[in-house]
LUMDREN-584716 format. One record per residue (C-alpha): residue in three letters; y, z, x. Coordinates in pm, whole numbers, padded with zeros to 5 digits, always signed. Each point is the difference from the previous one (the first is absolute). Layout:
N
ALAYZX;...
! end
This chain:
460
UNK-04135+00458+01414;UNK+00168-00202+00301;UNK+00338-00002-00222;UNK+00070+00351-00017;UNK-00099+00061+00357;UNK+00147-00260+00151;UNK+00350+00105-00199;UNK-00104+00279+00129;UNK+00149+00078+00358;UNK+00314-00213-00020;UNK+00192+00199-00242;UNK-00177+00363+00191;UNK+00176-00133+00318;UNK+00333+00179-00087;UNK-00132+00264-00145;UNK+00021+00274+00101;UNK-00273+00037+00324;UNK+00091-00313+00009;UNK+00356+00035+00202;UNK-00198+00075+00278;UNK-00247-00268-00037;UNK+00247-00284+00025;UNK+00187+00159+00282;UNK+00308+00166-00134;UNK+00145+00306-00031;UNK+00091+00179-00301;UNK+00313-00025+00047;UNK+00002-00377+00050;UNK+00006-00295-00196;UNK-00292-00145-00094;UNK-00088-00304-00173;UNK-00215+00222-00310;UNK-00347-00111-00076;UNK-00170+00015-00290;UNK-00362+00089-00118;UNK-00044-00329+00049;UNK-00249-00206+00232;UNK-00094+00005+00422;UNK+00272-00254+00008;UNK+00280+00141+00233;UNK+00269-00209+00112;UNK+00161+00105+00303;UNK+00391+00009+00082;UNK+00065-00068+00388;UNK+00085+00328+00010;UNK-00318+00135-00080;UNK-00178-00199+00235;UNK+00129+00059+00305;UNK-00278+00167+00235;UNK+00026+00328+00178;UNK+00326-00078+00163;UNK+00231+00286+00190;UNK+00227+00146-00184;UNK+00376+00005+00102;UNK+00018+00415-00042;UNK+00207+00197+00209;UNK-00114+00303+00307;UNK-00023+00264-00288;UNK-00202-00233-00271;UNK-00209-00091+00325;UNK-00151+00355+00054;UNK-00114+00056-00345;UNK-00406-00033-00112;UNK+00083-00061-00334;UNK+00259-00104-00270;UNK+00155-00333-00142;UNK+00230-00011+00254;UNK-00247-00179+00189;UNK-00283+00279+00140;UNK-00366-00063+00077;UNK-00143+00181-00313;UNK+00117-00041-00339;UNK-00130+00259-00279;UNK+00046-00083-00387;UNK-00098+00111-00392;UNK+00058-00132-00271;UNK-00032+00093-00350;UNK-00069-00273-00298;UNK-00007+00064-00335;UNK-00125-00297-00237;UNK-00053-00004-00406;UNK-00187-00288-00145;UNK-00103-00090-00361;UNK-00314-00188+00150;UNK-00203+00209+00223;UNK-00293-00230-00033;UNK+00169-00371-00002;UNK-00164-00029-00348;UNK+00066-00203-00292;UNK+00183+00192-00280;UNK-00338-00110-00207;UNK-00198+00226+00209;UNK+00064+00380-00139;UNK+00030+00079+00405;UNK+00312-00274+00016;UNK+00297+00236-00092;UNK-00172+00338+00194;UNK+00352+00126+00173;UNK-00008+00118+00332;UNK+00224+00200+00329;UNK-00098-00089+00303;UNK+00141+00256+00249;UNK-00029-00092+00403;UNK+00071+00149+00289;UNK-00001-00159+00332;UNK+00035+00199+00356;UNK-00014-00179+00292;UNK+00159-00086+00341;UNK+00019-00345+00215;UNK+00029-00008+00365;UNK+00113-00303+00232;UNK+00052-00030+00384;UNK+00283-00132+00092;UNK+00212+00205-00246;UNK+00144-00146-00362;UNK+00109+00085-00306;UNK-00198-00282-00163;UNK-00393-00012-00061;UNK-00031-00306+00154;UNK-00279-00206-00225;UNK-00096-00026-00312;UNK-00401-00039-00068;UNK-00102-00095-00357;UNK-00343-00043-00009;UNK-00141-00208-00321;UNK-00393+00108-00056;UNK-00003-00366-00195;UNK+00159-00177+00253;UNK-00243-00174+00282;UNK+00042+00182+00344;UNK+00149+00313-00194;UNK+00419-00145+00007;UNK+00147-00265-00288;UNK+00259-00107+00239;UNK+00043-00074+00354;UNK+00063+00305+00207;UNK+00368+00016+00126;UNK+00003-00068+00424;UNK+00132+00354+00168;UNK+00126-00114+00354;UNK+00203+00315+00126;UNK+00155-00064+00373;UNK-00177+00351+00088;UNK-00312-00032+00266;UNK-00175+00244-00209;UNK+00018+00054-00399;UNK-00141+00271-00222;UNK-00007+00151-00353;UNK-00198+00176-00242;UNK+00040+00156-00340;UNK-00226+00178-00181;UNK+00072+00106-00371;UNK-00169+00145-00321;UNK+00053-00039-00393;UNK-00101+00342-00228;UNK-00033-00210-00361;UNK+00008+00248-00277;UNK-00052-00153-00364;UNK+00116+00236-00282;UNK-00275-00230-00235;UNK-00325+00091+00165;UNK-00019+00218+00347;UNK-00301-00216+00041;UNK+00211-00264+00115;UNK+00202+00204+00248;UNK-00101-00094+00370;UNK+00117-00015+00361;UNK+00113-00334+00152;UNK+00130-00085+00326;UNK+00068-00244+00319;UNK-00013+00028+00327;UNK+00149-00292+00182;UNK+00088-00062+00376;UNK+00107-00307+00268;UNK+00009-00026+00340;UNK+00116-00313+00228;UNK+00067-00088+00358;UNK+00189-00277+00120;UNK-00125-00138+00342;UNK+00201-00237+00229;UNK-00008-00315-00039;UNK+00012+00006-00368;UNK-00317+00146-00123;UNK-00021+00246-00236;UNK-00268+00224-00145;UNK+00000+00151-00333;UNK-00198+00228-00245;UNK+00062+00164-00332;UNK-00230+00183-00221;UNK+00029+00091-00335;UNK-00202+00258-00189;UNK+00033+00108-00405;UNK-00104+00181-00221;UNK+00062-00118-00330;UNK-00073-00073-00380;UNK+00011-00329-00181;UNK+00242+00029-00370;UNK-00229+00003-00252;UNK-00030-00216-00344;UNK-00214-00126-00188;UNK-00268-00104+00224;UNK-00025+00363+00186;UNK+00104+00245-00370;UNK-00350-00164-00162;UNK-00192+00141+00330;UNK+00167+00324-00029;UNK+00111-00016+00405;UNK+00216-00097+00195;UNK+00034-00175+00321;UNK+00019+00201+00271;UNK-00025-00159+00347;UNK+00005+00022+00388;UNK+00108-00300+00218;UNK+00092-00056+00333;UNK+00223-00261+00118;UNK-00081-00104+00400;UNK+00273-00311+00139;UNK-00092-00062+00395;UNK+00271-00257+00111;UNK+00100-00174+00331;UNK+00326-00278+00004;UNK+00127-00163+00320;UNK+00316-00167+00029;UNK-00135-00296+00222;UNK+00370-00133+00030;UNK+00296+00059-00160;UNK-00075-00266-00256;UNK-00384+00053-00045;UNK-00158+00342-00130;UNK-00376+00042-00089;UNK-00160+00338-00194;UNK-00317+00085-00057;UNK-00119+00269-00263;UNK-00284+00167-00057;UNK-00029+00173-00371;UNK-00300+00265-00132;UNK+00012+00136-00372;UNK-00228+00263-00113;UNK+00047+00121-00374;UNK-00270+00253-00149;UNK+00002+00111-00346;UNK-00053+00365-00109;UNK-00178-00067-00277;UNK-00332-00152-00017;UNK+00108-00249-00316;UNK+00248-00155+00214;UNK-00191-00048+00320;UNK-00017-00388-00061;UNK+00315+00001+00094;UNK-00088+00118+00315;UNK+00044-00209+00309;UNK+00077-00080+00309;UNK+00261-00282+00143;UNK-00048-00126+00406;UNK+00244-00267+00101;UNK+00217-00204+00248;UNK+00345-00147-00019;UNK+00152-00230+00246;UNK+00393-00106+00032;UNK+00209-00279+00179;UNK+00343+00039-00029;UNK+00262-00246+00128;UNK+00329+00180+00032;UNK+00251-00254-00114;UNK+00278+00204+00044;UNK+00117+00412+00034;UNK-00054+00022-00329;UNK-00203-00256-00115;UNK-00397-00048+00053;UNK-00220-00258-00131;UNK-00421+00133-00035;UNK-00325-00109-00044;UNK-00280+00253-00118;UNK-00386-00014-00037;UNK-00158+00287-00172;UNK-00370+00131-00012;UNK-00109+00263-00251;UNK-00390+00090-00012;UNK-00049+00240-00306;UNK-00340+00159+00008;UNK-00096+00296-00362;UNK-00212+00254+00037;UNK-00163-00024-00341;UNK+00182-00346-00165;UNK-00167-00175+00305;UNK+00052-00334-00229;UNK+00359+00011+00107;UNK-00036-00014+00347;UNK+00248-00335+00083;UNK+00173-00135+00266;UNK+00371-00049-00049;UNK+00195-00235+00250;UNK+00423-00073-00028;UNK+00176-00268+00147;UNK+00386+00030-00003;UNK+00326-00127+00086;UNK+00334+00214-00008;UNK+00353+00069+00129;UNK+00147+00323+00096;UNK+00369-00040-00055;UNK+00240+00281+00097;UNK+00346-00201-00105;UNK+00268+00271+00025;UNK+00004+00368-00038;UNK-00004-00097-00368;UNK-00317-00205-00003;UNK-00331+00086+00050;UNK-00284-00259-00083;UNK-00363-00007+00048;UNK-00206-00262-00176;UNK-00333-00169+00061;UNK-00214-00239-00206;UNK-00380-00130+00025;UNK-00303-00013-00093;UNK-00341+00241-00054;UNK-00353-00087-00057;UNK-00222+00291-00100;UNK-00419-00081+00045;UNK-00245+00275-00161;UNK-00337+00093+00139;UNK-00130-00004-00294;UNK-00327-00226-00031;UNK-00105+00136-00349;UNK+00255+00037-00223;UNK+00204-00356+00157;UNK+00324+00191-00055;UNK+00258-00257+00029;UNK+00205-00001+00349;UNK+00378+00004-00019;UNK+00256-00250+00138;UNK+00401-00038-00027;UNK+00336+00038+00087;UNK+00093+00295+00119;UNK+00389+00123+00115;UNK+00179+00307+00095;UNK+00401+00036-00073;UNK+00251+00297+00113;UNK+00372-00046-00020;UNK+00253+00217+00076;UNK+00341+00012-00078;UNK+00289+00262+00058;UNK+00308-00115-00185;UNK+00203+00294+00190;UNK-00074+00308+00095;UNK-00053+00152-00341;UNK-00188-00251-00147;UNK-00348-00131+00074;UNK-00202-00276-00189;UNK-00369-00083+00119;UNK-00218-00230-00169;UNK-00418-00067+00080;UNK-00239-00168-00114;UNK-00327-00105+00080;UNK-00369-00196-00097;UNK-00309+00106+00117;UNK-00386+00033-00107;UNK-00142+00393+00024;UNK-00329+00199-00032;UNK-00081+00133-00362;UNK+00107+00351-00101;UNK-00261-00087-00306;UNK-00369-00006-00046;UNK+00027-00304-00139;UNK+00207-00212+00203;UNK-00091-00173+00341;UNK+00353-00086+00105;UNK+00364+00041-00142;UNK+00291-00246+00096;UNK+00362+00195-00005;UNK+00327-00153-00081;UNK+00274+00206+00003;UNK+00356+00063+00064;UNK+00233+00268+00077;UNK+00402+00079-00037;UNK+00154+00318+00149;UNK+00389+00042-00036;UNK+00122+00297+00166;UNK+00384+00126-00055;UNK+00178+00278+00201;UNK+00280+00127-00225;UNK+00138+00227+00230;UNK-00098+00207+00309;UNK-00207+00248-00159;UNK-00107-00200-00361;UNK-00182-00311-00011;UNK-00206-00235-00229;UNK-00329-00217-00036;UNK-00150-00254-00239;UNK-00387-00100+00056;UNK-00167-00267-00136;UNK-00328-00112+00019;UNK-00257-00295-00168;UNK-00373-00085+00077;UNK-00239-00248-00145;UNK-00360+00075+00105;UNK-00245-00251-00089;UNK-00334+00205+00043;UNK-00353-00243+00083;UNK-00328+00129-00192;UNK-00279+00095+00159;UNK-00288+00223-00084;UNK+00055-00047-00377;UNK+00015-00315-00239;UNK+00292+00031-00214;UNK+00213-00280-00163;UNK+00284-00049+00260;UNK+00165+00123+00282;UNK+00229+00327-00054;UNK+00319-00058+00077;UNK+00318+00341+00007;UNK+00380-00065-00007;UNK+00145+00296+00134;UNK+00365+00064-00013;UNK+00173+00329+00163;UNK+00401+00111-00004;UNK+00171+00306+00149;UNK+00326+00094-00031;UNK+00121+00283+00241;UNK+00244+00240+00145;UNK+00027+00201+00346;UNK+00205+00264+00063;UNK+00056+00136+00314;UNK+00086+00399+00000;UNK-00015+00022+00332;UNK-00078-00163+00327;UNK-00387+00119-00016;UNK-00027+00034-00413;UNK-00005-00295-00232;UNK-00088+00004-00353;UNK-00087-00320-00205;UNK-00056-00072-00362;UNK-00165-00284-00130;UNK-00165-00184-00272;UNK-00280-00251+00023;UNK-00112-00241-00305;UNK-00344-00150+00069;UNK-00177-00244-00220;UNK-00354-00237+00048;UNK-00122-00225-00224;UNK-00349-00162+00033;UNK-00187-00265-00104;UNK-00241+00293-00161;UNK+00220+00214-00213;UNK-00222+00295+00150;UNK+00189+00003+00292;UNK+00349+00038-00132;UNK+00233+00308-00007;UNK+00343+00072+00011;UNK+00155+00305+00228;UNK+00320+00187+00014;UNK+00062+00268+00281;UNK+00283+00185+00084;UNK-00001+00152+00415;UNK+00190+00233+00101;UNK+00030+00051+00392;UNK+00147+00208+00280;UNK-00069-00027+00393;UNK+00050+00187+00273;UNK-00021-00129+00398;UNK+00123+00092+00350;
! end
C-alpha cells in the first residue's frame, strides 16, 4: 500500500487546503503539488522562519489578513472525480467503481511576529522511522521569541458509499527562543487525523485506514563560533489505527539526532549526522528494531537561484526478534533537494532520496524506498500560472510473517499537469489532472487511476 500513500501527500500539497499548508496565499504563486508522496521540497522562500514583516503603520494594527496580521482564516473547497476509487486492478469487478470526492477545508493559522507566510512545512510519513522521510528544514528567525499554530479540518464526502465519508484534520504548532550567545530552543508538534488510499490490500478487508499520529521534534542548536554549529533533536511518533485489523501497524518511534556543522562559508555548510530510531508495536512486537544513520552532507545556498541540500550515508536496522530471525537491514542511504528558479516565473526543483522504512503490510518486516521527484512550476502572467508533477518509487518490500516465493517489489509512477488561476487576491481556483500507475512484482497489486480535481481557496 506504501505506493499510493506515499504518492499520496506530494501532489495534495497544492491542493487546495494545501495553499495554506505550504505557506502561501491564495493569491500567490506556488510551486503546485501533487497527490503525490511526504516528499516536499522547499524553495528559500518557503523556508524562511517567522521573520518581521516589512508592513507599513496601517498593515501593523491589523489581527488578521495576508497583509501580514497575527491570525490568518481560510476554506477551501475541492472537488475530485476518479475512475479508481479503490486503487484496484481493472480484473477486480471493484477496479473501474467511479467516484467524487468533495472536500471542504476551514481553518485559520496564527504566527507571532506577524507574516503572510505559514512558516514550515511538516510532512509526517507513518512509514518513515521517527515519523519524517526527510530532514526537517532549520527555522532560525532573528526574533527572541517565535510562535505559530494552525489548526485545520477535512469534511470527505464520497458520492460511492457515505460509509466512506469521514472527518480528518491537523493541528500543528512551533514555538522557539533564541538565547544570547547563540543558543536556541525549539519545538514543533504535529497532530493528524487521517486515512491511508486504499487498494488492493485494504478493498479485500472491506476498510480502510483510518489513523491518528502525533508528530513531537524537541530541538536545541548552538552556534559555538561562527564557523562551528552543533544541534541536537529529539523526535517521538505515535500512530494508532482505528480499526482493529490494522493495529499491527501500530507503533511507537523514540529517538535522538545529533549535528556538527562547519560553516564554510555564508552560504555554504558542510555536516555530519548520527541518527537513533527505537521503534517499539503494540501488537507486531516482532518488529521492534533499532535503526541507527550515519551521514555526511552539504547545505549549499549558491545564489538566489540555487538552493541545494544533499546528504548521503549509511543505515543499519537490528530486529528484536529472537523467534522468527527476521533478517536485519543494512545500506546506503541519501537524501537530495535541489532548487532552481530560472527567473521569477519559472521554478524547477528536483529530489530524490534512498532509505529503508517500517511495513505498511502484514507481511513485510521492512521496505527500502527509492524514489525521485520533478516539480516545474511556470507563472504565465500575474494572475495565471502553471505546474507539471512528477513522481517515481521503487519499494522493495522484506517478508516476514508469511513464506511466499520472493520478495514483493511496486514501481509506482505519478504525473500532474496543472493550472492556477488567480481571481482575486484571496480566491484561487486550480484545475488539474493526475495519472497514477504501480506495477508489482504480484500482479494483485496493480491498478491504474485517472482523477480529475477541481479546486478553489479562499485566505486572509
Amino acid at each position: 500500500m506504501t505506493g499510493k500513500i506515499k504518492i499520496s501527500a506530494l501532489i495534495a500539497v497544492f491542493s487546495i487546503s494545501m495553499n495554506v499548508q505550504n505557506g502561501f496565499a491564495a493569491g500567490e504563486f506556488a510551486s503546485s503539488s501533487v497527490k503525490i508522496s511526504a516528499l516536499t521540497i522547499k524553495s528559500k522562500s518557503e523556508s524562511s522562519m517567522l521573520v518581521q514583516e516589512n508592513v507599513n503603520d496601517e498593515e501593523g494594527d491589523k489581527l488578521f489578513g495576508k497583509e501580514g496580521g497575527y491570525f490568518h482564516p481560510y476554506i477551501s473547497l475541492g472537488f475530485e472525480y476518479t475512475d479508481n476509487l479503490f486503487n484496484l486492478n481493472d480484473k477486480f469487478e471493484a477496479g473501474e467503481i467511479e467516484n467524487l470526492l468533495t472536500t471542504v477545508s476551514p481553518g485559520i493559522w496564527f504566527a507571532m511576529p506577524r507574516t503572510k507566510h505559514i512558516p514550515i512545512t511538516i510532512n509526517p510519513n507513518n512509514t518513515s522511522p521517527g515519523g519524517l522521510q526527510h530532514q526537517f528544514e532549520d527555522y532560525r528567525g532573528l526574533d527572541r521569541f517565535q510562535a505559530y499554530a494552525l489548526g485545520g479540518l477535512d469534511f470527505k464526502y464520497y458520492s460511492e458509499n457515505s460509509d466512506l465519508n469521514r472527518t480528518d484534520g491537523e493541528l500543528e504548532g512551533l514555538m522557539r527562543y533564541n538565547m544570547r550567545g547563540g543558543l536556541g530552543l525549539q519545538l514543533v508538534d504535529r497532530y493528524t487525523r487521517g486515512e491511508d488510499e486504499m487498494d488492493a490490500g485494504s478493498y479485500l478487508r472491506d476498510q480502510d485506514r483510518g489513523f491518528d499520529s502525533n508528530l513531537l521534534l524537541a530541538t536545541a542548536d548552538w552556534d559555538v563560533t561562527e564557523k562551528l554549529r552543533t544541534k541536537i533533536n529529539y523526535t517521538n511518533f505515535v500512530l494508532i489505527y482505528e480499526d482493529d485489523i490494522n493495529q499491527f501497524l501500530d507503533r511507537v518511534d523514540n529517538g535522538v539526532d545529533l549535528y556538527g556543522y562547519y560553516n564554510y562559508s555564508s552560504k555554504t555548510s558542510f555536516f555530519i549526522e548520527y541518527k537513533f530510531i527505537a521503534a517499539a508495536y503494540d501488537e507486531s512486537t516482532l518488529l521492534d528494531s533499532d535503526t541507527n544513520f550515519f551521514y555526511g552532507g552539504i547545505k549549499w545556498d549558491t545564489t538566489e537561484k540555487t538552493n541545494l541540500l544533499f546528504k548521503l550515508g549509511y543505515q543499519t536496522k537490528k530486529f528484536d526478534d529472537e523467534i522468527l530471525e527476521i533478517d536485519d537491514w543494512d545500506g546506503f542511504v541519501y537524501d537530495l533537494q535541489l532548487t532552481y528558479r530560472y527567473s521569477e516565473k519559472t521554478h524547477l526543483e528536483l529530489g530524490s532520496y534512498r532509505t529503508n522504512d517500517a511495513p505498511d503490510s502484514y507481511r513485510a518486516s521492512d521496505q527500502t524506498v527509492l524514489g525521485a521527484v520533478l516539480k516545474y512550476d511556470q507563472k504565465f502572467s500575474d494572475r495565471l500560472s502553471g505546474s507539471f508533477d512528477v513522481v517515481y518509487e521503487d519499494i522493495d518490500y522484506s517478508n516476514a510473517h508469511i513464506v511466499v516465493e520472493k520478495d514483493r517489489d511496486d514501481n509506482t509512477f505519478a504525473a500532474r499537469p496543472a493550472v492556477q488561476y488567480l481571481f482575486r487576491r484571496w480566491l484561487m481556483f486550480e484545475l488539474a489532472y493526475e495519472y497514477e500507475t504501480r506495477e508489482s512484482t504480484e500482479d494483485f497489486f496493480d491498478y491504474d487511476t485517472n482523477t480529475f480535481m477541481l479546486n478553489a481557496n479562499l485566505s486572509l
